[in-house]
C-alpha positions, 0 to 999 in steps of 0.5 A: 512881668516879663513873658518871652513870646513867641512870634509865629514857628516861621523863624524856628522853621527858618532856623532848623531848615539850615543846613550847615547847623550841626545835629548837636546845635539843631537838638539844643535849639529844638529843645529850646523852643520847646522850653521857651513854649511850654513855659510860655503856656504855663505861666499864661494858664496860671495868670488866667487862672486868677481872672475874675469873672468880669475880666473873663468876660472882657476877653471872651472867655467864659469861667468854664472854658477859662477852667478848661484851659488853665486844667491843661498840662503845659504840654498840650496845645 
């Protein structure tokens, strides 16, 4: 399954600081990136949601802060 990734904010930074981009482009833009982000997080928290324990465990998390997290609507950090 492919999962679009999202390096650091540098290059959207360095995307919405130009200044020759129209209002219209840098709207679509930061929607985009919103998009892309929010659904990044959704299918993430939905993946983790159905580790085993044992596979929890092999990437430090324990079940209660893996619920914690896959419980978070897709808009929160």
């Amino acid at each position: 399954m492919y999962a679009p990734i999202l390096s650091d904010h540098a290059d959207f930074a360095q995307l919405m600081a130009r200044r020759d981009m129209p209002v219209l482009a840098q709207v679509a833009v930061r929607w985009a990136y919103y998009i892309t982000l929010w659904s990044l997080r959704y299918s993430t928290r939905k993946q983790l949601q159905k580790l085993s324990p044992r596979q929890l465990d092999d990437i430090g998390l324990t079940p209660r802060e893996a619920m914690i997290e896959y419980s978070k609507p897709f808009w929160r950090p």
